[in-house]
N, C-alpha and C positions, 0 to 999 in steps of 0.2 A: 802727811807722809810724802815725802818728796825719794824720787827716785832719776839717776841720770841713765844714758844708754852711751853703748860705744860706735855702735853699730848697725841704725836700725833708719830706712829712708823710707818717705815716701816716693814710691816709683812712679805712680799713676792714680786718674782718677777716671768717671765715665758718670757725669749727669744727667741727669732728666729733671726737666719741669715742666710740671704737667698742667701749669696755667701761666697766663703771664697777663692773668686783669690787674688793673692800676699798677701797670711798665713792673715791675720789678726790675731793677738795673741790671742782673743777669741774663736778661734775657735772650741777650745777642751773645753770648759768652759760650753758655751750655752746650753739651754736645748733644744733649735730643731735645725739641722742643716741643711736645704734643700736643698742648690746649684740649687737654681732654680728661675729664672726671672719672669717665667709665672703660674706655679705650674697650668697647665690645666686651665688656663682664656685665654679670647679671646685678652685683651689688659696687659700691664703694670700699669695700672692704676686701673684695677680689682684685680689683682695679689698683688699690693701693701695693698689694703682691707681686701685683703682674711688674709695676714700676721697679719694685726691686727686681726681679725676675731679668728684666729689660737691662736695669744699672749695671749687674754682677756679670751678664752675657755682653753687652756691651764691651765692661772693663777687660773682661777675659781676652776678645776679640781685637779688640785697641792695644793691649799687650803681647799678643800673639802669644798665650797661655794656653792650656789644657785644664779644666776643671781638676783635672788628674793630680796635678801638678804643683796646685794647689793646699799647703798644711794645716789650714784655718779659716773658716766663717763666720766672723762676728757680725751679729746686725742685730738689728732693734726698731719699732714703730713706738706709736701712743695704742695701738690696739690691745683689748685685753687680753693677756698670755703672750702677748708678741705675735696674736695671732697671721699677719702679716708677714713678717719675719720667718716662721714657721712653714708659711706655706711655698714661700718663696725657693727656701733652704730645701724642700723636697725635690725640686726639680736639678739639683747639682749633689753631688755625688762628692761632699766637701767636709771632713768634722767640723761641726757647729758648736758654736756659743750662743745660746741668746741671751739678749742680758739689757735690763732697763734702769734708767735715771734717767727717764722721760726726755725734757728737752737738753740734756747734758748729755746723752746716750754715744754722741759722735766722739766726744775727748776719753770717755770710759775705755769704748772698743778701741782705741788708737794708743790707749796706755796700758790696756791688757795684752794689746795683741805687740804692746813694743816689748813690754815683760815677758812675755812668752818665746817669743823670736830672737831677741839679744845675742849676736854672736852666737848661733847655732847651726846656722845657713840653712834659714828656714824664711817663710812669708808666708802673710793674712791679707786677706781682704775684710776691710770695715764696710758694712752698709746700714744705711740707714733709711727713714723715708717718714712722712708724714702727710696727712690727707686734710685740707679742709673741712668737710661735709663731713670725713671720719670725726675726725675730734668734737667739731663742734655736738653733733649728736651725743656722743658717747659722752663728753664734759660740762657741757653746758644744754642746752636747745638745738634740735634740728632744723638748720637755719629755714625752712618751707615754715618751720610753725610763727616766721616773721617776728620772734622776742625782739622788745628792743636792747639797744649795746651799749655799753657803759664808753665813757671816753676814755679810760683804761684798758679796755679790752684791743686785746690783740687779733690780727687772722691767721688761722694756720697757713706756712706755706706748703705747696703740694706736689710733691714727686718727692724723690729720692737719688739719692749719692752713693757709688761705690768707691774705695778706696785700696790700692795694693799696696801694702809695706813688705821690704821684705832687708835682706843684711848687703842688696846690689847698692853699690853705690849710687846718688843722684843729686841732681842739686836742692833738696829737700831735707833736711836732716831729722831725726827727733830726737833733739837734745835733753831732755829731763823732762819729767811730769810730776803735778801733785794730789795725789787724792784728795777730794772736798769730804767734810764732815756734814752731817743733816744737822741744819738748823730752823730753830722754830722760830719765830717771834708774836706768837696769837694770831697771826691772820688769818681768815676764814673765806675771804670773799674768791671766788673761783673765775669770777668778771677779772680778776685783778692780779695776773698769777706773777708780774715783774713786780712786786711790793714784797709777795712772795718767797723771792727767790734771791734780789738786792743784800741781803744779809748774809748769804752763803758765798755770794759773786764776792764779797767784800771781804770772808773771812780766807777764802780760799787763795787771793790773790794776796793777801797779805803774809800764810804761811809760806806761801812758795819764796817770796821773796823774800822772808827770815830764814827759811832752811837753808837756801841758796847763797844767802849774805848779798845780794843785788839791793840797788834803788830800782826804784819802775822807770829811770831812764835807763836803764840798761839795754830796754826794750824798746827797738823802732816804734813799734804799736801793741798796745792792749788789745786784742780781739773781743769782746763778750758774746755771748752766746743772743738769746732772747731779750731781753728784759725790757727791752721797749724805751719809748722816749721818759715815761716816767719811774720806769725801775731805774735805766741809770741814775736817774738824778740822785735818786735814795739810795742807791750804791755807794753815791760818791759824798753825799753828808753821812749815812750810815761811819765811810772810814775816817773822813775827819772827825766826827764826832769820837769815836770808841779808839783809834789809834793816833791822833793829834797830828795828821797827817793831810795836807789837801791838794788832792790828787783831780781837783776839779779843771785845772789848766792844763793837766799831761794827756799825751796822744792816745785816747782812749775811744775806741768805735765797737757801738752795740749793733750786731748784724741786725736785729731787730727792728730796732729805729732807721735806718737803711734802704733798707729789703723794700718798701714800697714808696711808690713816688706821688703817691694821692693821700691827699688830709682827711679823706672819710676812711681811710684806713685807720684811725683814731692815733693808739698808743704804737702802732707798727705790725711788726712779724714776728710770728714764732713756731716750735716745731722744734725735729731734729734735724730736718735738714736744712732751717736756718745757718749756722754759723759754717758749717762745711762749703753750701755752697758759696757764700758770700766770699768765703776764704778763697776759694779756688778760683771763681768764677770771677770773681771781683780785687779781690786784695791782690792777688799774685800776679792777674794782669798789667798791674802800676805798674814793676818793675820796680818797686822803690822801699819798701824795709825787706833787712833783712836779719832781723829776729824779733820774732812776732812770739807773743804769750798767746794763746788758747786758751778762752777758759768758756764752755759751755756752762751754762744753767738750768736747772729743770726743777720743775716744781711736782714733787711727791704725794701729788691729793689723787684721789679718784674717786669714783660717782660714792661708792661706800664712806668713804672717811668724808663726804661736805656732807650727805644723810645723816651723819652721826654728829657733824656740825662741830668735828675736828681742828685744828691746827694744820695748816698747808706747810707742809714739810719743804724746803727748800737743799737742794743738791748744785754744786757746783764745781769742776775737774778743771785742772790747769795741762796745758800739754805747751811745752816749748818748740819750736822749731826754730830752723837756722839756713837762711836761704841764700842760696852763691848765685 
């Protein structure tokens, strides 16, 4: 399901990263840089709210906004209920959305919140945010209990990204988006969630460009969300393979594979605020495309469904932009 907008910019943004072990290339980019887990909270799980807390007060600030002022709260974590998200959203006086596709969560709110706003003379702010320590506990092993890591496995990255859209003009456009469909293919293993997810990132990018009538040179660059140095590769035989298409030589970058600059990082980065900030922090800095496809990925397991020994559901959102 592809939809286009007339009117609908990214105005601004306000990062935080809340670590910056093995460089992450944003590092000198971001506009808060804290190297801190717990920033003075009692858990990881308060810590990770406060980061939103921080982004959205930030972004408001940077904009010279009033929470007031303000017509929409989209955000989203990997915590359970969005518990992060939730707590964050208590401290602004903002109608909220919460709303999850795990590591895809950033393209969701950016095409709900373009759907909602269109020509209306209205604006949202999207946030997002993801915890290392959080995830890893909550999806796999608490990193203290020293499991060892598969060479597939990815690290969450940790802090959080706000985002304002709103119908003010900017040099940021959002031109069309497409909703992803859940796809399965039997995977199970939760070490491995860019195996995952590689089949949605494939399908998804393939409908937008049928709806649309484009080739994927239409676009400066592919963005992807997570999937890591070996999701993409399965991405990219996944689409040769099922649409007779090979898309293995076109400008295609997985924030994932990216996001760290050290090889005991294994398969790379992931999270929700993977592709966001890469996007901001990193791609826009170039100076150099200017229409970039979005497509975040996230993979739809959690601690119940790999107990149950499940099928790792795979999600993936396309968002166009159009940058002057």
């Amino acid at each position: 399901m592809t939809n286009y907008y007339d009117n609908v910019y990214i105005n601004n943004k306000y990062s935080l990263l809340a670590s910056t072990k093995y460089n992450p290339i944003v590092k000198n980019t971001v506009d808060n840089c804290i190297n801190d887990y717990y920033i003075k909270e009692k858990t990881i799980e308060l810590a990770e709210a406060k980061y939103q807390e921080i982004t959205i007060d930030g972004l408001l600030k940077k904009s010279k906004i009033k929470s007031k002022n303000i017509n929409l709260l989209i955000s989203s974590d990997l915590q359970n209920q969005n518990l992060a998200s939730t707590l964050s959203a208590t401290k602004f006086s903002i109608p909220y959305l919460g709303i999850y596709s795990a590591c895809a969560s950033f393209t969701e709110g950016l095409l709900i919140g373009s759907e909602l706003i269109n020509n209306k003379n209205k604006n949202a702010i999207i946030t997002v945010s993801s915890h290392n320590l959080v995830s890893e506990k909550q999806f796999r092993f608490p990193v203290e209990y020293g499991a060892i890591r598969k060479m597939v496995n990815t690290s969450t990255s940790t802090g959080s990204i706000s985002v304002l859209i709103s119908n003010t003009e900017s040099n940021i456009k959002v031109e069309s988006s497409t909703i992803g469909k859940v796809i399965t293919m039997g995977h199970t293993d939760a070490n491995d969630m860019g195996s995952a997810m590689a089949p949605s990132c494939a399908e998804t990018l393939y409908n937008h460009l049928k709806d649309t009538n484009r080739t994927i040179d239409y676009y400066d660059l592919v963005l992807t969300g997570d999937l890591g140095i070996y999701g993409l590769k399965i991405m990219k035989e996944y689409y040769k393979k099922k649409f007779k298409i090979d898309i293995s030589n076109k400008n295609i970058i997985d924030s994932g594979s990216i996001y760290y600059t050290d090889d005991n990082i294994y398969a790379g980065a992931s999270g929700p605020l993977c592709l966001p900030i890469i996007f901001f922090d990193y791609i826009l800095k170039q100076n150099k495309y200017k229409k970039i496809l979005l497509i975040a990925t996230g993979s739809l397991h959690s601690v119940l469904s790999s107990n149950l020994k499940l099928e790792m559901p795979g999600i993936s959102h396309a968002v166009s932009v159009e940058v002057k």
